[in-house]
ZAFI-668084 format. One record per residue: residue number from 1; z negated, y, x negated of N, C-alpha, C in turn. Coordinates in Angstrom, 3 decimals. Each point is the difference from the previous one (the first is absolute). Example, Ala and Ser with C-alpha at 12.3 -4.5 7.8 and 13.67 -1.06 7.14 Angstrom:
! residues 2
NODE, tido, nz, ny, nx, caz, cay, cax, cz, cy, cx
NODE, 1, -7.800, -5.690, -13.190, 0.000, 1.190, 0.890, 0.000, 1.200, -0.900
NODE, 2, 0.720, 1.050, 0.350, -0.060, 1.190, -0.820, -0.730, 1.090, 0.770
! end
This chain:
! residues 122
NODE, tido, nz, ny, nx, caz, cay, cax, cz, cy, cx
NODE, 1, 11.371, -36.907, -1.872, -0.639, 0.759, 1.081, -0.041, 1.479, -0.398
NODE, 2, 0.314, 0.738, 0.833, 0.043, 1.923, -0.161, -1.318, 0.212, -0.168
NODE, 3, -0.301, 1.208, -0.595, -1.510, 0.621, -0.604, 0.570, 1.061, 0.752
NODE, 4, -1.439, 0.877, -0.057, -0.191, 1.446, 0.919, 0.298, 0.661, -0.785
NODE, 5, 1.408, 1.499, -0.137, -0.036, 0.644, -0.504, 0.108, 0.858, 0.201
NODE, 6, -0.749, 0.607, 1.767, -0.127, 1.202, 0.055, -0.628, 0.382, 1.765
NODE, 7, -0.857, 0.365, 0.500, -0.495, 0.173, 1.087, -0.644, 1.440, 0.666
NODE, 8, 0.785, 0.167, 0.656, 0.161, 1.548, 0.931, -1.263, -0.183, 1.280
NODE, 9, 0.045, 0.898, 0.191, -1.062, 0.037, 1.746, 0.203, 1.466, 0.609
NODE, 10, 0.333, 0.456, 1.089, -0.136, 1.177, 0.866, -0.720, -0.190, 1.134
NODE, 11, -0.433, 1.297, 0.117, -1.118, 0.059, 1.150, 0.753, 0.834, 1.310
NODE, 12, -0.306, -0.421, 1.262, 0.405, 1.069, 0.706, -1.554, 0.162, 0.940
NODE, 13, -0.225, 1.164, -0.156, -1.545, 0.941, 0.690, 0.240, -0.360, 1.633
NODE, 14, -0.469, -0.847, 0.407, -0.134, 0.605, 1.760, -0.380, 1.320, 0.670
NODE, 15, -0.807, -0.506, 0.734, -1.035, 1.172, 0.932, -1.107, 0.668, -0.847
NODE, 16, -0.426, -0.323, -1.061, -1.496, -0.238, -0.726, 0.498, 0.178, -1.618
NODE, 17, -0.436, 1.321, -0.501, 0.710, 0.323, -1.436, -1.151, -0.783, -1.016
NODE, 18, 0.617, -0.347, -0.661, -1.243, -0.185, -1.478, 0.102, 1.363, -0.887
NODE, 19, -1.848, 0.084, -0.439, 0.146, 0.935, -0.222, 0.260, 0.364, -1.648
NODE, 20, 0.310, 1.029, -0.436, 0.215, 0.449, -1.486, -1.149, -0.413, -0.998
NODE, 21, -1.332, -0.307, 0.032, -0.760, -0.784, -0.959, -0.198, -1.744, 0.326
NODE, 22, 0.802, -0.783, 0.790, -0.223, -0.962, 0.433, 1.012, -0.762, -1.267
NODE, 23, -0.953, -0.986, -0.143, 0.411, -1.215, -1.320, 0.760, -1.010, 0.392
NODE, 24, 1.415, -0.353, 0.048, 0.835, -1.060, 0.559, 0.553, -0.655, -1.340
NODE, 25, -0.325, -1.333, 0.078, 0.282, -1.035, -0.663, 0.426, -0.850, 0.811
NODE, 26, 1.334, -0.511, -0.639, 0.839, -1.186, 0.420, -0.012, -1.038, -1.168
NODE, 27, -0.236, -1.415, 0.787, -0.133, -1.099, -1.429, 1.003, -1.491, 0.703
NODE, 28, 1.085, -0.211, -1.152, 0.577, -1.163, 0.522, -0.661, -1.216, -0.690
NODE, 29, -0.362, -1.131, 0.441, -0.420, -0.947, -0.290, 1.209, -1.475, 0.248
NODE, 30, -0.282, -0.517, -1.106, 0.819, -1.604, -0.083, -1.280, -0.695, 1.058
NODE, 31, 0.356, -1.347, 0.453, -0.571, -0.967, 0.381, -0.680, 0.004, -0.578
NODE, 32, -0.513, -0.395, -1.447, -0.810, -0.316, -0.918, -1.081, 1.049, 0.054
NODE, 33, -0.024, 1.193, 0.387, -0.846, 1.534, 0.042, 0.675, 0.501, -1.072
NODE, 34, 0.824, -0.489, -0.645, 0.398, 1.192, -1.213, 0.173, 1.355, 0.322
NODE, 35, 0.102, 0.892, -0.497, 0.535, 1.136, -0.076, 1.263, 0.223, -0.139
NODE, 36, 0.762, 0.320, 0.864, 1.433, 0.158, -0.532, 0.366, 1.417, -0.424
NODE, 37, -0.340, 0.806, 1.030, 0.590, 1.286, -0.044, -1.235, 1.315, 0.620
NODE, 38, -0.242, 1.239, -0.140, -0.781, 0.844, 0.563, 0.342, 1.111, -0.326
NODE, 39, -0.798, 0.705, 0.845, 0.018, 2.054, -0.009, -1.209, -0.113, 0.582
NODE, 40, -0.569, 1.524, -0.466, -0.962, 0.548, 0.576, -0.442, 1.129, -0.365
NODE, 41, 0.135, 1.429, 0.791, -0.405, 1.168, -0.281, -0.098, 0.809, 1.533
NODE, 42, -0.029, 1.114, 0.162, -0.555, 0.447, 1.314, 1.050, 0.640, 0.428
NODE, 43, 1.458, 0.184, -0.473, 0.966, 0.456, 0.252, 0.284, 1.143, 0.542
NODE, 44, -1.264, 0.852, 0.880, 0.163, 0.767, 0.440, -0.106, -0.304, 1.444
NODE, 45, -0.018, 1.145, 0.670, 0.011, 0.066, 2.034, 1.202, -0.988, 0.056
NODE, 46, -0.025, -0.757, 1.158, 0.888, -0.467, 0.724, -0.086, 0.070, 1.402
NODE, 47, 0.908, 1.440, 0.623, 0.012, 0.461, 1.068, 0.152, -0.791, 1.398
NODE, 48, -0.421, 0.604, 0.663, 0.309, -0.718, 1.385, 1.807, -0.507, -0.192
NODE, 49, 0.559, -1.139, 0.649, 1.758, -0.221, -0.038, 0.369, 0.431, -1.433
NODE, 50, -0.079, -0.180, -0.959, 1.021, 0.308, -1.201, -0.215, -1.891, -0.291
NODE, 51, 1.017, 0.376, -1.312, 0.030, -1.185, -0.270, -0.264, 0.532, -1.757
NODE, 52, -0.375, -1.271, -0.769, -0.336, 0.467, -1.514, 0.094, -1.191, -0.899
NODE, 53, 0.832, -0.114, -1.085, 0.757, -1.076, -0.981, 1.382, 0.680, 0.366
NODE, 54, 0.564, -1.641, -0.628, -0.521, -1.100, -0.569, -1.250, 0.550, -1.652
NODE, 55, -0.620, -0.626, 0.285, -0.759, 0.177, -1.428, 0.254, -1.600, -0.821
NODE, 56, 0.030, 0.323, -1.180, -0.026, -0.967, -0.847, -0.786, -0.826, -0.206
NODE, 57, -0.496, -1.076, -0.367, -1.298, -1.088, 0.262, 0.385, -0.719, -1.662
NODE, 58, -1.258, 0.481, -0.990, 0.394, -0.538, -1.246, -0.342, -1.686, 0.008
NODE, 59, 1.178, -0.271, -0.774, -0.353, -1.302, -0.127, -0.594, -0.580, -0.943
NODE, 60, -1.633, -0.925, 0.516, -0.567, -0.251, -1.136, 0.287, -1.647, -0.589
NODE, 61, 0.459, -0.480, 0.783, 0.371, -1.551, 0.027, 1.227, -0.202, 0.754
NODE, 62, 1.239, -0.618, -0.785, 1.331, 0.141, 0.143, -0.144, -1.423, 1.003
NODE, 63, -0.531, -0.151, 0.857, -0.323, -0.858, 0.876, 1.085, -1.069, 0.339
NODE, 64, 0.374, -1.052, -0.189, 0.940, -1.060, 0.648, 0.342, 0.092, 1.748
NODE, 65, 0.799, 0.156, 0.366, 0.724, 0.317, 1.517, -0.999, -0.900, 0.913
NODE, 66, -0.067, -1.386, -0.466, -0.581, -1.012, 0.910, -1.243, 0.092, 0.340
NODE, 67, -0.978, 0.704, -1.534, -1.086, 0.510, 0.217, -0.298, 0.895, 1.133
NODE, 68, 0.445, 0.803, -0.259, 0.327, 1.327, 1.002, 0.167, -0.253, 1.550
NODE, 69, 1.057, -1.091, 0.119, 0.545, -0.110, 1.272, -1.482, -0.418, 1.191
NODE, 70, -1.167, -1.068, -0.567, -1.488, -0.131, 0.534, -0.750, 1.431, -0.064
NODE, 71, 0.042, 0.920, -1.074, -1.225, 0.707, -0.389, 0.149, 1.238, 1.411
NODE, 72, -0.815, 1.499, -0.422, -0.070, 0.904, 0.761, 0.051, 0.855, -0.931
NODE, 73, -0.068, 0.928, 1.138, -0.286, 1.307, -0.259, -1.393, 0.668, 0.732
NODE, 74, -0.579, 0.824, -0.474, -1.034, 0.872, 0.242, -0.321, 1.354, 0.325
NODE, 75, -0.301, 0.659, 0.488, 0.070, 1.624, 0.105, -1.528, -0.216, 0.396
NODE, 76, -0.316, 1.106, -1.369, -1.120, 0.687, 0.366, -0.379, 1.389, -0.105
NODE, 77, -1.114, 0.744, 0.858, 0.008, 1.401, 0.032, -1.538, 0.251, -0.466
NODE, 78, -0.070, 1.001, -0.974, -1.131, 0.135, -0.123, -0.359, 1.809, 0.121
NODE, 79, -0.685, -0.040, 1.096, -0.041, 1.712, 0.332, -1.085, 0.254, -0.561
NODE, 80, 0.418, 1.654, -0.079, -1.437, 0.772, -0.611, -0.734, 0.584, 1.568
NODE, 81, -1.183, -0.533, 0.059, -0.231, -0.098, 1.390, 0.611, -0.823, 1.379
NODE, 82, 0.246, 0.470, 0.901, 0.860, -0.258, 1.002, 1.473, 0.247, 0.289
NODE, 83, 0.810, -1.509, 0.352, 1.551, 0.661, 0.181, 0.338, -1.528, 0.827
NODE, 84, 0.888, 0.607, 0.927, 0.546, -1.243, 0.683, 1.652, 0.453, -0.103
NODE, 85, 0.266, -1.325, -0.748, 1.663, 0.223, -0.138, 1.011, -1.049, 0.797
NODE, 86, 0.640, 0.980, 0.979, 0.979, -0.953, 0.829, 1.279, -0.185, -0.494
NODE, 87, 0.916, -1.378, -0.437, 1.130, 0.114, -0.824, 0.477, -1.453, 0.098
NODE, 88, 1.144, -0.142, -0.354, 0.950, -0.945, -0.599, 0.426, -0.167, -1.112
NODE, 89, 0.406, -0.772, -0.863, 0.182, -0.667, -0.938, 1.548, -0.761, -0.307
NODE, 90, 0.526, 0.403, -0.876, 1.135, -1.060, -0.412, -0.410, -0.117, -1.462
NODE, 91, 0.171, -1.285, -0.312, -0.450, -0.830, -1.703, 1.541, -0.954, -0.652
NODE, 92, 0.773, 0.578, -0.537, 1.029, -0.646, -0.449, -0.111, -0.375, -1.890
NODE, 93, -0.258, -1.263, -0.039, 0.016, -0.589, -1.128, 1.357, -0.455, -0.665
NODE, 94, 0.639, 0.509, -1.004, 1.375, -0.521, -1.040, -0.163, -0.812, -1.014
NODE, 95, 0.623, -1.075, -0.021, -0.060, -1.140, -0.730, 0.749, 0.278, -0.955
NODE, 96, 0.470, -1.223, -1.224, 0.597, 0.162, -1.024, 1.960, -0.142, -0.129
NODE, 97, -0.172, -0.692, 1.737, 1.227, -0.338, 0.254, 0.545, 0.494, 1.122
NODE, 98, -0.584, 1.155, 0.186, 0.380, 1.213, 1.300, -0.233, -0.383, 1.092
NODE, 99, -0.713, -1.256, 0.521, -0.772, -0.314, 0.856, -1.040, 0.807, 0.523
NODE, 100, -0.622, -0.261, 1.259, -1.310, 1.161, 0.709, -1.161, -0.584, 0.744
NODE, 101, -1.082, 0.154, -0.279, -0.858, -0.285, 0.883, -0.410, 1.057, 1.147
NODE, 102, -0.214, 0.127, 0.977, -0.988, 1.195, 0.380, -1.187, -0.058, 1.386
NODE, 103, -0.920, 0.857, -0.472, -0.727, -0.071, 1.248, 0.587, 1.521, 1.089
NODE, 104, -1.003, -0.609, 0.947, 0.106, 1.558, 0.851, -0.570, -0.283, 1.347
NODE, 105, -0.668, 1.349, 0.371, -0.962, -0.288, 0.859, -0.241, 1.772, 0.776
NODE, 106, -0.215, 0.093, 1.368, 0.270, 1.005, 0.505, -1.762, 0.019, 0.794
NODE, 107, -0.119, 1.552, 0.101, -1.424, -0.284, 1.175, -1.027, 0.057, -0.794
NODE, 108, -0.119, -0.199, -1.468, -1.355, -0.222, -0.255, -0.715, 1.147, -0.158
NODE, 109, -2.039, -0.165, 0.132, -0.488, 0.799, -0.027, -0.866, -0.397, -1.446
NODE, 110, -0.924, 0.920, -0.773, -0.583, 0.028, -1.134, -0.940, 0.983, 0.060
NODE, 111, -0.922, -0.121, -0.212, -1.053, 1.120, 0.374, -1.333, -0.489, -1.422
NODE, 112, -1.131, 1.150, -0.427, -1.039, -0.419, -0.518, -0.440, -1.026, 0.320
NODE, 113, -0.250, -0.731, 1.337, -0.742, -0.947, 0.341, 0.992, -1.152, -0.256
NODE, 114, 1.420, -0.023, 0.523, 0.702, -1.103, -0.064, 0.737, 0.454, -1.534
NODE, 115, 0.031, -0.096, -1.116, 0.582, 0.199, -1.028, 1.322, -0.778, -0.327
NODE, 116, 0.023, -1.532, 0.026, 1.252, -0.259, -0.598, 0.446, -1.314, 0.613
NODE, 117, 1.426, -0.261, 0.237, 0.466, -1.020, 0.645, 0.844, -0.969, -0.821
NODE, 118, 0.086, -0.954, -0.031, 0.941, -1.017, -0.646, 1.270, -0.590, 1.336
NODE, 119, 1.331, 0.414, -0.835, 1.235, -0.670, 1.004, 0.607, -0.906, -1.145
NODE, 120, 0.731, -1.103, 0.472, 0.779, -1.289, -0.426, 1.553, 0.854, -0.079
NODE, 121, 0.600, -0.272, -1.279, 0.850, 0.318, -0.649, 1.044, -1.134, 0.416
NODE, 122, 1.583, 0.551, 0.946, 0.687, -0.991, 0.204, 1.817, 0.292, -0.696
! end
């Protein structure tokens, strides 16, 4: 079975920028809750329409493919104060045998109040 050896994510900004002190963490999870892979730092503004990545997602658990293929992914935002961020998502996971998992998801919103969402990794 292929292990994870390497997982990207890009953002594209809608209508609704996130702002330059806002805390975004992405976390891939196995079925099991393991940890497979993460980032997290504030990256900076993400303008109205730009797009920003791929960023790298270190891997902390070389995760088995099959694992993976049940688990998720997560995005969370943690603002300093108030921020509502409108955006999309692509999550492409590389296996050991050049195989891919990925998520992706368009439309979503994230705000102080709503902080973080979990999507199924296919």
């Amino acid at each position: 079975m292929p292990n994870l050896t390497q997982a990207q994510v890009t953002f594209h900004t809608n209508d609704e920028d996130k702002d330059d002190d806002t805390h975004l963490t992405v976390t891939v999870r196995g079925s099991d809750g393991t940890i497979a892979a993460r980032i997290d730092d504030d990256f900076g503004v993400f303008h109205d329409h730009s797009d920003h990545g791929p960023f790298g997602l270190l891997v902390i658990n070389p995760a088995p493919k099959e694992l993976l293929t049940q688990g998720n992914v997560v995005i969370r935002v943690d603002p300093n104060g108030n921020d509502t961020w409108r955006f999309n998502f692509f999550l492409d996971l590389t296996f050991s045998d050049n195989s891919h998992l990925n998520a992706q998801v368009d439309g979503l919103e994230l705000t102080q109040d709503r902080q973080q969402q979990a999507f199924a990794i296919q």
